[in-house]
MARDREN-284580 format. One record per residue (C-alpha): x, y, z; residue number from 1. Coordinates in steps of 0.1 Angstrom, whole numbers, plus 5000, padded with zeros to 4 digits. Layout:
! MARDREN-284580
+------+------+------+-----+
|   px |   py |   pz | num |
+------+------+------+-----+
|    X |    Y |    Z | NUM |
...
+------+------+------+-----+
END
This chain:
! MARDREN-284580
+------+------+------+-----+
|   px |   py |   pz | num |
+------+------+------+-----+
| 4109 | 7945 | 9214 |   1 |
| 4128 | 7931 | 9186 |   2 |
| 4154 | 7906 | 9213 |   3 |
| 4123 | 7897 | 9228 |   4 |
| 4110 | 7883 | 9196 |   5 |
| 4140 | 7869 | 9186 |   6 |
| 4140 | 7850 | 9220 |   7 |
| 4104 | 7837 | 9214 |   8 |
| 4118 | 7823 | 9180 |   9 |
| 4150 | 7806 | 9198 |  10 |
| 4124 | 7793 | 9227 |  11 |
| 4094 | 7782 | 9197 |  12 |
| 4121 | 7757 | 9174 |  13 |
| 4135 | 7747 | 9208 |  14 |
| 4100 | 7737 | 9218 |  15 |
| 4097 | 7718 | 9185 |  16 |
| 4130 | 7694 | 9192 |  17 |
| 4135 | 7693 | 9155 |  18 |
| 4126 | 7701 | 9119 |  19 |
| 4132 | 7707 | 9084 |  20 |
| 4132 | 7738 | 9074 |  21 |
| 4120 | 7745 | 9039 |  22 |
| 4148 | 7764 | 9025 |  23 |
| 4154 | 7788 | 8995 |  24 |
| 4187 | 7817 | 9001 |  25 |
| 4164 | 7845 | 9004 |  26 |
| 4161 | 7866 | 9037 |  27 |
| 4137 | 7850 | 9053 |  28 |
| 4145 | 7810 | 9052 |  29 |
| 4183 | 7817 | 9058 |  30 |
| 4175 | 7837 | 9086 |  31 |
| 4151 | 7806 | 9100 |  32 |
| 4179 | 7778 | 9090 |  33 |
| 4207 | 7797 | 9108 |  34 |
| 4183 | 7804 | 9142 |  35 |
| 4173 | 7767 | 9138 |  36 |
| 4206 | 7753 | 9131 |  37 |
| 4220 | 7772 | 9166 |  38 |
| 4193 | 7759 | 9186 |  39 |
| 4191 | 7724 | 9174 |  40 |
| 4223 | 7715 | 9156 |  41 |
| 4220 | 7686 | 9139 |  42 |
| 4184 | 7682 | 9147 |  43 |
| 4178 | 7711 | 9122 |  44 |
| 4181 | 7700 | 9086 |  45 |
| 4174 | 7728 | 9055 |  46 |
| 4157 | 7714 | 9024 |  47 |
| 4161 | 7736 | 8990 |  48 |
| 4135 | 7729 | 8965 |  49 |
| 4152 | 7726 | 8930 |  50 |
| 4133 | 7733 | 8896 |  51 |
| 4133 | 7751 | 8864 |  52 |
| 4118 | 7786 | 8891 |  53 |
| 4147 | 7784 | 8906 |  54 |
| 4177 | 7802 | 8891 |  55 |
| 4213 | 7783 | 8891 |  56 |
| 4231 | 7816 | 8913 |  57 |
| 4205 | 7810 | 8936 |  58 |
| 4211 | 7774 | 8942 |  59 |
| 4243 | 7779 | 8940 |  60 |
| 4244 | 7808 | 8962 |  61 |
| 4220 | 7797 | 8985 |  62 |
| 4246 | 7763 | 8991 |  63 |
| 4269 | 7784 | 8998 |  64 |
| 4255 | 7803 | 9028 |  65 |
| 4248 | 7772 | 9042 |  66 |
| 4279 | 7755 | 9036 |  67 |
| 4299 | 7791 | 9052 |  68 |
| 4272 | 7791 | 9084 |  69 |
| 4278 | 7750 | 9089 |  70 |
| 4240 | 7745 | 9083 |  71 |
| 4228 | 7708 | 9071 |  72 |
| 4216 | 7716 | 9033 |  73 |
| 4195 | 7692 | 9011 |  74 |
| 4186 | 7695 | 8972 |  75 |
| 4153 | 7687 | 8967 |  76 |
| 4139 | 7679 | 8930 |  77 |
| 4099 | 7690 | 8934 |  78 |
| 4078 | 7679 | 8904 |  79 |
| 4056 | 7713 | 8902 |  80 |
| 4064 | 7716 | 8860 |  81 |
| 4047 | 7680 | 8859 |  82 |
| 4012 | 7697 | 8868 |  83 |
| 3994 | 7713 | 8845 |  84 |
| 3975 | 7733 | 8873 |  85 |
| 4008 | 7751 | 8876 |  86 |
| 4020 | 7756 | 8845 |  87 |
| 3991 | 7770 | 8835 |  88 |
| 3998 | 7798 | 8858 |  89 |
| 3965 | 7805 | 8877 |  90 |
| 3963 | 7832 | 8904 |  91 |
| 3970 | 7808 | 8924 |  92 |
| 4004 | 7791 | 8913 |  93 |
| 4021 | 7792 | 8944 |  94 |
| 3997 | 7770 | 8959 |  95 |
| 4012 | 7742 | 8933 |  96 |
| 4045 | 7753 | 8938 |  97 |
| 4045 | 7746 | 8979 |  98 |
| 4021 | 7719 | 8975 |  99 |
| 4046 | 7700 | 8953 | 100 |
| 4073 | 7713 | 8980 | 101 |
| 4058 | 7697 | 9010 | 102 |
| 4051 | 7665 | 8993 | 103 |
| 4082 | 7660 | 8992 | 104 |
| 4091 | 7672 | 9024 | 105 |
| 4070 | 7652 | 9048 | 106 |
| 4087 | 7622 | 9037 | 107 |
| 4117 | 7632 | 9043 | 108 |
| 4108 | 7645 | 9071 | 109 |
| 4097 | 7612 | 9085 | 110 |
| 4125 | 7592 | 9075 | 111 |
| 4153 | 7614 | 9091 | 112 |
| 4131 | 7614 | 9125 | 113 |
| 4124 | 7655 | 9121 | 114 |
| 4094 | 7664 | 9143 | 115 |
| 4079 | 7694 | 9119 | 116 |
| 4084 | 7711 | 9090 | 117 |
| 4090 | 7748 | 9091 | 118 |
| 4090 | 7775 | 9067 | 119 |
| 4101 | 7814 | 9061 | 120 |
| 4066 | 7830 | 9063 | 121 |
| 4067 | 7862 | 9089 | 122 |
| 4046 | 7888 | 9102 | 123 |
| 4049 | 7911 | 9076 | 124 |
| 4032 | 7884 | 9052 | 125 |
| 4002 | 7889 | 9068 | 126 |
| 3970 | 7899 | 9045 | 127 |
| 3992 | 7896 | 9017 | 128 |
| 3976 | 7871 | 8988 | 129 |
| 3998 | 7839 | 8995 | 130 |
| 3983 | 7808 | 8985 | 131 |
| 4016 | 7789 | 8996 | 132 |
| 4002 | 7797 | 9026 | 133 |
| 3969 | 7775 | 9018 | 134 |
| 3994 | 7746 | 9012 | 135 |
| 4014 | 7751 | 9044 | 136 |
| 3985 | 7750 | 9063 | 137 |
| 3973 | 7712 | 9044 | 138 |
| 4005 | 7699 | 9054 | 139 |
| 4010 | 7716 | 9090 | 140 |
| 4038 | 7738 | 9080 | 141 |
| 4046 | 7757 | 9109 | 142 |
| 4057 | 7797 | 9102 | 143 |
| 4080 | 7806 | 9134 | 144 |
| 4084 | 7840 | 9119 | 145 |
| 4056 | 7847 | 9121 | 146 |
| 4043 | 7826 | 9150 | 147 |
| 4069 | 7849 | 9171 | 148 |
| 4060 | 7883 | 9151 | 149 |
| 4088 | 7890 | 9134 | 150 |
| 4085 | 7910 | 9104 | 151 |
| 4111 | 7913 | 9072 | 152 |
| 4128 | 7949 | 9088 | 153 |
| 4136 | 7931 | 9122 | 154 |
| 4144 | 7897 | 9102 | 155 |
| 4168 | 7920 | 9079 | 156 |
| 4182 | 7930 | 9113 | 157 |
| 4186 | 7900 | 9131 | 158 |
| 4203 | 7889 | 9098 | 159 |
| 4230 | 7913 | 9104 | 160 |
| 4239 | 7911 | 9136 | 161 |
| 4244 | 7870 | 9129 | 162 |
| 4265 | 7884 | 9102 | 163 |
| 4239 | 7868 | 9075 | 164 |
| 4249 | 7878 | 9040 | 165 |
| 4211 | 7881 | 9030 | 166 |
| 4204 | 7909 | 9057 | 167 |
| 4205 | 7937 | 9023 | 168 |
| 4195 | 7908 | 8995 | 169 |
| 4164 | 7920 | 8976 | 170 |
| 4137 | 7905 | 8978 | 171 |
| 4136 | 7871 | 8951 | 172 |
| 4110 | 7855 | 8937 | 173 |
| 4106 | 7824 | 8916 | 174 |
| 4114 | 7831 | 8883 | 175 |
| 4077 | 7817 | 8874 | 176 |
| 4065 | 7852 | 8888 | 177 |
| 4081 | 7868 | 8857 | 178 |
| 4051 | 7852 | 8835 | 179 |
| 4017 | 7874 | 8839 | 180 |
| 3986 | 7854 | 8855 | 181 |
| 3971 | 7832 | 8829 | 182 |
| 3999 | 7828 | 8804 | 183 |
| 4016 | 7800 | 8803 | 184 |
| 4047 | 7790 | 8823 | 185 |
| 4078 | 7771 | 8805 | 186 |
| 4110 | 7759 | 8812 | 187 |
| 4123 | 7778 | 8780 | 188 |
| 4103 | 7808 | 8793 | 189 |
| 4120 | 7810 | 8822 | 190 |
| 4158 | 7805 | 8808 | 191 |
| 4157 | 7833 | 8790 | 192 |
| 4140 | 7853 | 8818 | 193 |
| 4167 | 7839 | 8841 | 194 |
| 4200 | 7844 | 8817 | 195 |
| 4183 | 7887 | 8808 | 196 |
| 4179 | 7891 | 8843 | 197 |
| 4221 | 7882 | 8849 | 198 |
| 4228 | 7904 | 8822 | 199 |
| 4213 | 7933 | 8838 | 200 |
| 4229 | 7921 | 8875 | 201 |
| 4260 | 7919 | 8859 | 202 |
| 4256 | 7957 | 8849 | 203 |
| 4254 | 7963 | 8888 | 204 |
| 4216 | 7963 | 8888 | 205 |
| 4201 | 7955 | 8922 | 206 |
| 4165 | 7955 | 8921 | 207 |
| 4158 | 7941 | 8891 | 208 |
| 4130 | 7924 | 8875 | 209 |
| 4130 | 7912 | 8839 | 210 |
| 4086 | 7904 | 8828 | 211 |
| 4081 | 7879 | 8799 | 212 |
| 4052 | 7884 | 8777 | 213 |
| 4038 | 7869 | 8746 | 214 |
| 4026 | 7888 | 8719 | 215 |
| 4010 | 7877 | 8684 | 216 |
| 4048 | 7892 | 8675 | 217 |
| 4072 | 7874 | 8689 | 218 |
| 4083 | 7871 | 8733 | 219 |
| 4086 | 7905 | 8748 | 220 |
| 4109 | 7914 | 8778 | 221 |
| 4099 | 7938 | 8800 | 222 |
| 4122 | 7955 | 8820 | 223 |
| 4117 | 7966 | 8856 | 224 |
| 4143 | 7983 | 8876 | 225 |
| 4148 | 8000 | 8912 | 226 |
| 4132 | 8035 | 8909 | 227 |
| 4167 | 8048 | 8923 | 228 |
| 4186 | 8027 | 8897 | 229 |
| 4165 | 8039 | 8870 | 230 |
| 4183 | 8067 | 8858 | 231 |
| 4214 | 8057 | 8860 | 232 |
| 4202 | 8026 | 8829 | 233 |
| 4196 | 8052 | 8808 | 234 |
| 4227 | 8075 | 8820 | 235 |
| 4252 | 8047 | 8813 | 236 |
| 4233 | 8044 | 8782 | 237 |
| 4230 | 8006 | 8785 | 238 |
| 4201 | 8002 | 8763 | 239 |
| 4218 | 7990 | 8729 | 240 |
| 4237 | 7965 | 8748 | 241 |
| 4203 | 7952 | 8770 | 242 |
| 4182 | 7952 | 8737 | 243 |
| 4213 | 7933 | 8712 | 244 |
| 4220 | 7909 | 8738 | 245 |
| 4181 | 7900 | 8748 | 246 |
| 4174 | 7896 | 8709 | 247 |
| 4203 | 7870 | 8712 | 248 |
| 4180 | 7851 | 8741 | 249 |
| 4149 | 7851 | 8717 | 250 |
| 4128 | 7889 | 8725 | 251 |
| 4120 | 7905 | 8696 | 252 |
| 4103 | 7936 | 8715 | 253 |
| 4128 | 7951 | 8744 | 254 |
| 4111 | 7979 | 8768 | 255 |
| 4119 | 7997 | 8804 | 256 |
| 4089 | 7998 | 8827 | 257 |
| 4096 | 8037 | 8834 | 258 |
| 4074 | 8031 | 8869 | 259 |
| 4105 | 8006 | 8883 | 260 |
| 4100 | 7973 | 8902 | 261 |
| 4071 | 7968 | 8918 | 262 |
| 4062 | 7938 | 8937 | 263 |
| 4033 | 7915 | 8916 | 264 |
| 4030 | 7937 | 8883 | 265 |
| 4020 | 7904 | 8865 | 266 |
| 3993 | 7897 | 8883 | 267 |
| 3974 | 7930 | 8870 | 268 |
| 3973 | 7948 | 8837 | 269 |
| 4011 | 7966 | 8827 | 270 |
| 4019 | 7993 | 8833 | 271 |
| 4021 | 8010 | 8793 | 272 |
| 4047 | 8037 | 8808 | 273 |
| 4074 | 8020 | 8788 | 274 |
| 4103 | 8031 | 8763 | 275 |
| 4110 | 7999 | 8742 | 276 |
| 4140 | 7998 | 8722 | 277 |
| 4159 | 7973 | 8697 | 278 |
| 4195 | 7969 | 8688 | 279 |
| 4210 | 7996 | 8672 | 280 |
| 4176 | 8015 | 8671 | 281 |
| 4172 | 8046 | 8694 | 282 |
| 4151 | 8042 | 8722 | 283 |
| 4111 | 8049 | 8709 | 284 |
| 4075 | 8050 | 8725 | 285 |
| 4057 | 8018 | 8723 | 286 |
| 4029 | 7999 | 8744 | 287 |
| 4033 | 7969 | 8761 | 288 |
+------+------+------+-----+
END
């Protein structure tokens, strides 16, 4: 089932004759710039969006694989933190975010001769809340992931056997996400989200997410790790270190969301399952 899927993919972008594939270095759109790039060569072009969401290992990362796998790579400056619809940080955020993408996009598109614009939606994204998805459909993205029923396990293992380095990468967001529904998303927000969450990487921390709240106190950090990593954070006893070096970044509250990373916890109410700690004060029970 899963090479004859792979062979409607390879048949679909043939079919299109070329296109720009919206591209960010997670699983999905390297997975669709690599397919693209062996069907079409030089008639496949990949097109990273570049903004304060996007962390600088990311892009950097992200350049890489495409530089290692030969694929055409653009950097793309999108103008999404120049809306106030988005940094306002409705429900429906990402709508701004790929609207802003595919703005720029089409363009391009049209000036380099591309037939289509394509992007890493698959089957497993189905009847999940994705207003990207609105905007993809306003501009005529086309999802060959999905269109040819792949879902994220069989991209994961496609991935691998192409010898993709993102067929195990977590799943990444834009850093954006970090910032509960309704609160307001900014640049300086989202450094210090970005530089906590490489502290905690750098500690060998592989699902991690680090939430950003604001409370009449000062910024909160939120801390949400793998449930299977979980213990080991408070094993290794890394909880002065996370709390001295986070104050440094600007939190005045520090806690560790004791249910783990979970997809979309800002979009609801927190969980208040939480030890919060700050430097050089033993861990105690507080609510977030």
């Amino acid at each position: 089932m899963i090479d004859a899927k792979y062979q409607t993919l390879r048949n679909l972008l043939q079919s299109l004759g070329s296109c720009v594939v919206a591209y960010s270095g997670g699983v999905d759109s390297v997975f669709l710039a690599a397919v693209a790039h062996q069907v079409l060569g030089a008639r496949a072009l990949a097109a990273i969006a570049d903004s304060p969401s996007l962390p600088r290992r990311e892009l950097a990362e992200a350049l890489e694989i495409a530089r290692k796998h030969g694929i055409p790579v653009e950097v793309v400056r999108t103008a999404e933190f120049q809306n106030d619809r988005y940094l306002a940080n409705p429900g429906n955020r990402c709508y701004f975010c790929k609207h802003a993408l595919f703005t720029e996009l089409v363009p391009r598109a049209r000036a380099g001769g591309f037939a289509c614009i394509v992007y890493g939606e698959n089957a497993s994204d189905v009847g999940d809340h994705r207003p990207g998805a609105q905007a993809a459909a306003e501009f005529r993205v086309r999802a060959p992931l999905k269109e040819a029923g792949l879902t994220k396990a069989e991209i994961r293992e496609l991935s691998a056997r192409l010898g993709l380095p993102t067929a195990d990468k977590p799943q990444m967001a834009c850093l954006s996400s970090r910032i509960p529904t309704g609160e307001r998303v900014t640049p300086e927000k989202l450094i210090m989200v970005e530089e906590a969450e490489y502290l905690l990487r750098d500690l060998g921390f592989h699902d991690v997410r680090v939430r950003h709240h604001e409370l009449t106190t000062g910024h909160l950090a939120r801390i949400e790790i793998g449930p299977s990593e979980l213990g080991r954070f408070f094993a290794e006893n890394h909880s002065a270190l996370v709390a001295e070096r986070l104050r440094v970044l600007g939190y005045l509250h520090v806690t560790v969301d004791l249910a783990g990373y979970r997809r979309g916890s800002t979009n609801g109410q927190a969980s208040t399952a939480s030890i919060g700690f700050r430097s050089g004060i033993p861990p105690v029970p507080v609510g977030v």
